[in-house]
C-alpha positions as CSV (number, residue, x, y, z in Angstrom):
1,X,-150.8,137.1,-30.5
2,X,-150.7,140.8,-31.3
3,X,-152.0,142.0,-34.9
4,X,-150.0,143.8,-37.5
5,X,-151.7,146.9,-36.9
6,X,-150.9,146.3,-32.8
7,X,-146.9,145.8,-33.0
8,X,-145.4,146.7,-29.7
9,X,-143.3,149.6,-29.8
10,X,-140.0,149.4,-31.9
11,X,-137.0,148.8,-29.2
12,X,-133.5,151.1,-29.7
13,X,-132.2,148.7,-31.6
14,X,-134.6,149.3,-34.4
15,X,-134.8,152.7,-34.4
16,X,-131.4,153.5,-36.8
17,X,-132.6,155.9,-39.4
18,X,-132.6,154.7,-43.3
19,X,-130.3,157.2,-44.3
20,X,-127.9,156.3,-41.1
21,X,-127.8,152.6,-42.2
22,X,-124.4,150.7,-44.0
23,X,-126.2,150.7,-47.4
24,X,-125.7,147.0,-48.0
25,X,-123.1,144.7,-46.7
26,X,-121.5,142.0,-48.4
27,X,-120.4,138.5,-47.0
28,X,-119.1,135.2,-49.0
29,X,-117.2,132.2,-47.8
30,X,-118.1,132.7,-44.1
31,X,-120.7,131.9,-41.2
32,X,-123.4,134.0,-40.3
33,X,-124.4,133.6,-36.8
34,X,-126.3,135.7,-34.2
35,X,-124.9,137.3,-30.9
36,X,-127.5,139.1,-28.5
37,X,-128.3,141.8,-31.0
38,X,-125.5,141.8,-33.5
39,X,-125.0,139.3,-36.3
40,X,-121.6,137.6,-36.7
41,X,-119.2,136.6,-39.4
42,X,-117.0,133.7,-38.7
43,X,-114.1,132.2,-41.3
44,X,-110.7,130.7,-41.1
45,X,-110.0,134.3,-40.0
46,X,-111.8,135.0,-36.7
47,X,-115.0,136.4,-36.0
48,X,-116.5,139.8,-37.1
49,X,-119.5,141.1,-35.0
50,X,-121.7,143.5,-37.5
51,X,-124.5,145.4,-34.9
52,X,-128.0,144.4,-37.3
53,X,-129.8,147.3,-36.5
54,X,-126.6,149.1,-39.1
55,X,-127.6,146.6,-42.0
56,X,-129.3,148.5,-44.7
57,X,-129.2,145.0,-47.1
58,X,-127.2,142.0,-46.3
59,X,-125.9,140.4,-49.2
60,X,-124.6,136.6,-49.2
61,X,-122.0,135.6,-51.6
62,X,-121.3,132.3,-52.5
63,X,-119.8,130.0,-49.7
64,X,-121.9,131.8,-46.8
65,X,-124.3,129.4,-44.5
66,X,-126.6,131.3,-42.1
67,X,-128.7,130.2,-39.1
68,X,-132.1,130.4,-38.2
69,X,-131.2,132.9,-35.2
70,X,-129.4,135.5,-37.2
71,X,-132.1,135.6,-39.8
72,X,-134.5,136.1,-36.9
73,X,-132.2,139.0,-35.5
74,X,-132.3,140.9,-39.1
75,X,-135.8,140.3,-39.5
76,X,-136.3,142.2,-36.7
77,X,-134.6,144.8,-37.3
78,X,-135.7,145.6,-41.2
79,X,-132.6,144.7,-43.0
80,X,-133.2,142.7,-46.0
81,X,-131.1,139.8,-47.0
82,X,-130.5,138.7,-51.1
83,X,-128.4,135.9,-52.0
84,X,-126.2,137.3,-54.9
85,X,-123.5,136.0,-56.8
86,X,-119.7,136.8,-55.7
87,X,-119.3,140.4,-55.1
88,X,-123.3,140.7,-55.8
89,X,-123.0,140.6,-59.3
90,X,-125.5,138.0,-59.7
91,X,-128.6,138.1,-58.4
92,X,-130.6,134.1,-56.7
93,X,-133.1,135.4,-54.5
94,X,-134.2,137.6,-51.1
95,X,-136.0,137.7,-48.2
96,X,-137.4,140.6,-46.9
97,X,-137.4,144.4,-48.0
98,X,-136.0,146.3,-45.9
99,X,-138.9,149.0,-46.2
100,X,-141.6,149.2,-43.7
101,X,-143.6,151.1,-45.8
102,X,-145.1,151.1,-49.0
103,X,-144.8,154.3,-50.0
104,X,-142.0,153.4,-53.1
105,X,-144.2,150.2,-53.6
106,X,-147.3,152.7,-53.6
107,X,-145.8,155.5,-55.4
108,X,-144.7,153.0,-58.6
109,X,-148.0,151.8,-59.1
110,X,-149.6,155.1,-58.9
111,X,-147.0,156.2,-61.7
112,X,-147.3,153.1,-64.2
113,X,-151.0,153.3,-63.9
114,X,-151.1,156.3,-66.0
115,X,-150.1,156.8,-68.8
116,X,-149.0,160.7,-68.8
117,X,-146.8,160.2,-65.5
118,X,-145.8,156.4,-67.1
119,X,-144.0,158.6,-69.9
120,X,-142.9,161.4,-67.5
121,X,-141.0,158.8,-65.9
122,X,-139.5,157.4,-68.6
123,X,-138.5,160.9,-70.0
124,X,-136.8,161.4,-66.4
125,X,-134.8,158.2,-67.3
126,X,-133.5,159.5,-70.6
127,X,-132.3,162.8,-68.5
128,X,-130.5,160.4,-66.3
129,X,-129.2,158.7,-68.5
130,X,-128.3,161.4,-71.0
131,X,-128.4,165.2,-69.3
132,X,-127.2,167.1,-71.9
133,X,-130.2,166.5,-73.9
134,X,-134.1,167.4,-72.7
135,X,-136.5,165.1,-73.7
136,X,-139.5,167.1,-72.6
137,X,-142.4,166.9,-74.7
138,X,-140.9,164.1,-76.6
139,X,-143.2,160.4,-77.6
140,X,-142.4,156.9,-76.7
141,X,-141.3,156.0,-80.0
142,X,-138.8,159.5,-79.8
143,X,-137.8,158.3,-77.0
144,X,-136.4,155.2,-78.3
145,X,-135.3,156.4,-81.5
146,X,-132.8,158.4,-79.7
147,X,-131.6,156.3,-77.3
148,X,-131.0,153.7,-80.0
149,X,-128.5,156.3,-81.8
150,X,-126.9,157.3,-78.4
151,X,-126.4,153.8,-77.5
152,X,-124.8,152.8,-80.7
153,X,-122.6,156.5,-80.7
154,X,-121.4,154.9,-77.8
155,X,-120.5,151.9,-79.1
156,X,-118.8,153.9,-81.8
157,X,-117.1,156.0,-79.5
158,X,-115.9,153.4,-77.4
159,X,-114.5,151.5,-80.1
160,X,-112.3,154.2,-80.9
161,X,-111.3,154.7,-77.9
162,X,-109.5,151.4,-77.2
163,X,-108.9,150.1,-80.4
164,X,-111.7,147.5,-80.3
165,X,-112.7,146.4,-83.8
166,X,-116.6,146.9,-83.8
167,X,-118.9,145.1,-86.0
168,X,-122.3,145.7,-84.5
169,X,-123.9,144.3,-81.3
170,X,-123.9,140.5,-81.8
171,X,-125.5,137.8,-79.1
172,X,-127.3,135.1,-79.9
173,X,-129.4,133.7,-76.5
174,X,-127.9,130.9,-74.8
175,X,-124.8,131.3,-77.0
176,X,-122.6,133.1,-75.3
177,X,-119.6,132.1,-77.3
178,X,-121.0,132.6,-80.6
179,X,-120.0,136.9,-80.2
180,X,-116.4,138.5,-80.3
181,X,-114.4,139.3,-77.1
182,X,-116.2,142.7,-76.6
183,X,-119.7,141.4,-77.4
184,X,-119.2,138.7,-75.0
185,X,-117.9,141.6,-72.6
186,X,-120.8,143.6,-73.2
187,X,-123.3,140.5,-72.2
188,X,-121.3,139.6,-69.1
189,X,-121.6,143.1,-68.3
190,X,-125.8,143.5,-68.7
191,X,-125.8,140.2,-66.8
192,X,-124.2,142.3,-64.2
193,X,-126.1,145.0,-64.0
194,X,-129.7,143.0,-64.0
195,X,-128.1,141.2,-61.0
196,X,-127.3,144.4,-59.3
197,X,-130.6,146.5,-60.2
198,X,-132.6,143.5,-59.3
199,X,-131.1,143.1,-55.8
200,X,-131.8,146.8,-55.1
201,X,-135.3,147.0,-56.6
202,X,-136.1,144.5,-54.3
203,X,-134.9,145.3,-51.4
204,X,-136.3,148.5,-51.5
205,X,-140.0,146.7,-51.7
206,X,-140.7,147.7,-55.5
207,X,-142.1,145.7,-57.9
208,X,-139.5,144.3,-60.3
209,X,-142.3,143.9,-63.1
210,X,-143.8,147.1,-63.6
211,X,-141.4,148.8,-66.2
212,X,-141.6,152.2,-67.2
213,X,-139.7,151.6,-70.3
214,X,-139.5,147.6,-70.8
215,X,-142.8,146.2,-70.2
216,X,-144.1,142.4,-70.3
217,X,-141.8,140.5,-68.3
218,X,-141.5,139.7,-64.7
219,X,-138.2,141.6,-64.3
220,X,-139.1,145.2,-66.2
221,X,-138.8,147.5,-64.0
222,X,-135.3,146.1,-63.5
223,X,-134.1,146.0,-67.1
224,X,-135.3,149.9,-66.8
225,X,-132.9,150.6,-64.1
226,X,-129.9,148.6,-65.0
227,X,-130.1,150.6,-68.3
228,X,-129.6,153.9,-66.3
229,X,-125.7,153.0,-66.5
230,X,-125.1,151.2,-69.4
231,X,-123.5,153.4,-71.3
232,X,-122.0,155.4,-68.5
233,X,-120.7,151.8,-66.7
234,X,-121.3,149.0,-68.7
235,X,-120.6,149.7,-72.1
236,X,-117.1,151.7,-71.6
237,X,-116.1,149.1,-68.8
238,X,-116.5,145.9,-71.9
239,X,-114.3,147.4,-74.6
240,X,-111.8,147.8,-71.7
241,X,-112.1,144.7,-70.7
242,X,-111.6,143.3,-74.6
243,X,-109.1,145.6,-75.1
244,X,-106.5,143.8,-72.8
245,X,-107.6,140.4,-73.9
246,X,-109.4,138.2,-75.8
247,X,-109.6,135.2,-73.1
248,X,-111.9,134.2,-70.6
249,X,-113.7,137.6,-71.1
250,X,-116.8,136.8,-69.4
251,X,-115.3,136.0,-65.7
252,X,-112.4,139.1,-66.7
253,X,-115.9,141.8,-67.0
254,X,-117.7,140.3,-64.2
255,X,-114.4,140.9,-61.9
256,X,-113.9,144.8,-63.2
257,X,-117.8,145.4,-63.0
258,X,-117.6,144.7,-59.4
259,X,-114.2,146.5,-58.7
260,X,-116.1,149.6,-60.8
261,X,-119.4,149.1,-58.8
262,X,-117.2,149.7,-55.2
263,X,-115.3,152.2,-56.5
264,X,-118.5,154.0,-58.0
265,X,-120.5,153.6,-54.8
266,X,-123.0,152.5,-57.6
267,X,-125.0,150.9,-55.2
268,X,-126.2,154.1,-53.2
269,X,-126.7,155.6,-56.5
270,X,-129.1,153.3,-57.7
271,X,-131.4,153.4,-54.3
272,X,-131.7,157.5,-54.6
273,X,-132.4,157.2,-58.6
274,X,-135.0,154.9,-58.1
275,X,-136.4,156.9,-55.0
276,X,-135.9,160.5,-57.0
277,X,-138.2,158.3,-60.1
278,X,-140.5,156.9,-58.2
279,X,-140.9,159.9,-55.2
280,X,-139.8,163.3,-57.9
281,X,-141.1,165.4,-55.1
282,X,-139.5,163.9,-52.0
283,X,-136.9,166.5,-50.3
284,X,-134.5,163.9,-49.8
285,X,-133.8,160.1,-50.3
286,X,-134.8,159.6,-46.5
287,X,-137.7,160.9,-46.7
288,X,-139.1,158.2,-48.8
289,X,-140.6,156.2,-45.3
290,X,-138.7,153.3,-45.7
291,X,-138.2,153.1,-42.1
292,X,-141.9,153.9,-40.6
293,X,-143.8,151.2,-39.2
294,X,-147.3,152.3,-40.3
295,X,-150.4,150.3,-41.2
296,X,-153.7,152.7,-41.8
297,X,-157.1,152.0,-43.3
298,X,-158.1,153.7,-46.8
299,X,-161.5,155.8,-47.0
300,X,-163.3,157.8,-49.6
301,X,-161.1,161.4,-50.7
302,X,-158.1,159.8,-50.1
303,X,-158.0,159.7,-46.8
304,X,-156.1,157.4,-44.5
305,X,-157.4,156.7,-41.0
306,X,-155.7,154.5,-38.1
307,X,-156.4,150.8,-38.4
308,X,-157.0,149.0,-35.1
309,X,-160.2,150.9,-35.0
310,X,-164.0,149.8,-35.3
311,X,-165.4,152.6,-37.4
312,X,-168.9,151.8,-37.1
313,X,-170.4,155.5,-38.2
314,X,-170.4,156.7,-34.1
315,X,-169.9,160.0,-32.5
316,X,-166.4,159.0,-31.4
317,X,-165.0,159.2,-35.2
318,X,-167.3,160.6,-36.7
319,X,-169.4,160.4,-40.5
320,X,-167.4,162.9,-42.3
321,X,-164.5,160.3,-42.6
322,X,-166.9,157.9,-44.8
């Protein structure tokens, strides 16, 4: 049995760049089978043959079954799989990342570890989030302060926008029902959004628990990222949605969040914000080394050196590297 630091040579089939991958495919009420090197689709419509080494993430909606051969035929290849809700709005569980590498896995820790580049990335959030306004130079509890009085602007604004009486944020855990139309709108719609950042943070091989902003749970780093768009997305998207009507609210937002998520390409989006935090200095979302298939061994200066190697202090490798 060959080690991990001994895998034989990637075959053409693996060899699709990142940036040259279908960012994530979605599949519900179907299938999923494998044929030679493609994966297949099968419903009361026919059969769809999807080539796996194409498959950035595979998403599986609700009503999809999946054999052991075509999850073999994706692990190979480096395309990770989460089971979502319909339309990926809800987020179960995953296999695989798709990233080889470590590098964005790397490149988090190294920036929540301290505590000047923890705050530089949560300034860069508040410029995503809000680029008419610099927060250089600004503290945590700035930070916050501000984005508390954008946040509720936007409530403001919104309101006025449609019509929407608005009496304040409202939600009582595991009451849904207890809020007005557009609070319960506004839930359904964070719901949302955790799903959807949670499936991307971890198929990109992040952690989801080391938050920039959010800290403390499991799932902080995602709470960090689904805020990116709430009140571009979320926010203006739930007083639409209460706008038209006052019934079944919740499955009404969870419907136009995915339409808006499609026609938004929001999913791409979300995969080069979090590579731009986490990588500032990257030239370009591909170059982030999600597709390298690289395992090296770390030594003093920061060096890296190839594993597979007995580095025993001979003449072949030399001392300098220790």
């Amino acid at each position: 049995m060959s080690t991990v630091s001994r895998r034989p040579a990637l075959t053409p089939r693996q060899l699709t760049r990142t940036d040259e991958r279908l960012s994530f495919v979605y599949l519900e009420r179907c299938t999923i089978h494998r044929d030679a090197n493609a994966i297949t689709a099968q419903d009361a419509e026919g059969t769809t043959h999807i080539p796996s080494a194409t498959i950035g993430t595979l998403l599986l909606g609700p009503g999809t079954r999946v054999t052991h051969q075509a999850m073999s035929v994706l692990g190979e290849t480096g395309a990770a799989v989460c089971w979502v809700g319909e339309h990926g709005v809800r987020y179960y569980a995953s296999g695989r990342a798709l990233s080889r590498s470590s590098t964005l896995m790397e490149a988090q820790a190294r920036q929540w570890a301290n505590s000047r580049s923890r705050l530089a990335v949560a300034r860069e959030m508040y410029r995503l989030r809000f680029p008419d306004e610099d927060p250089a130079g600004l503290t945590r509890h700035e930070l916050l302060g501000r984005e508390g009085r954008r946040v509720k602007d936007c409530y403001r604004a919104e309101a006025a926008r449609t019509g929407v009486p608005w009496r304040g944020r409202r939600y009582t855990p595991g009451d849904f029902t207890s809020g007005d139309a557009v609070n319960q709108a506004i839930t359904a719609a964070a719901q949302c959004m955790y799903g959807i950042a949670h499936a991307v943070v971890t198929s990109l091989g992040c952690s989801p628990a080391l938050g920039f902003i959010h800290s403390g749970h499991e799932l902080s780093f995602v709470l960090d990222v689904a805020d990116l768009y709430k009140t571009e997305i979320g926010i203006p998207l739930a007083f639409d949605v209460a706008a038209q009507d006052e019934e079944d609210t919740g499955p009404r937002t969870r419907r136009a969040l995915r339409d808006r998520i499609n026609e938004t390409s929001l999913l791409n989006r979300c995969v080069n914000d979090i590579k731009h935090l986490l990588l500032p200095e990257t030239a370009s979302p591909s170059d982030a080394g999600g597709d390298r298939d690289v395992v090296t061994l770390q030594s003093d200066h920061g060096h890296q050196v190839t594993s597979g190697v007995n580095y025993d202090g001979s003449e072949d490798y030399g001392d300098e590297l220790w």
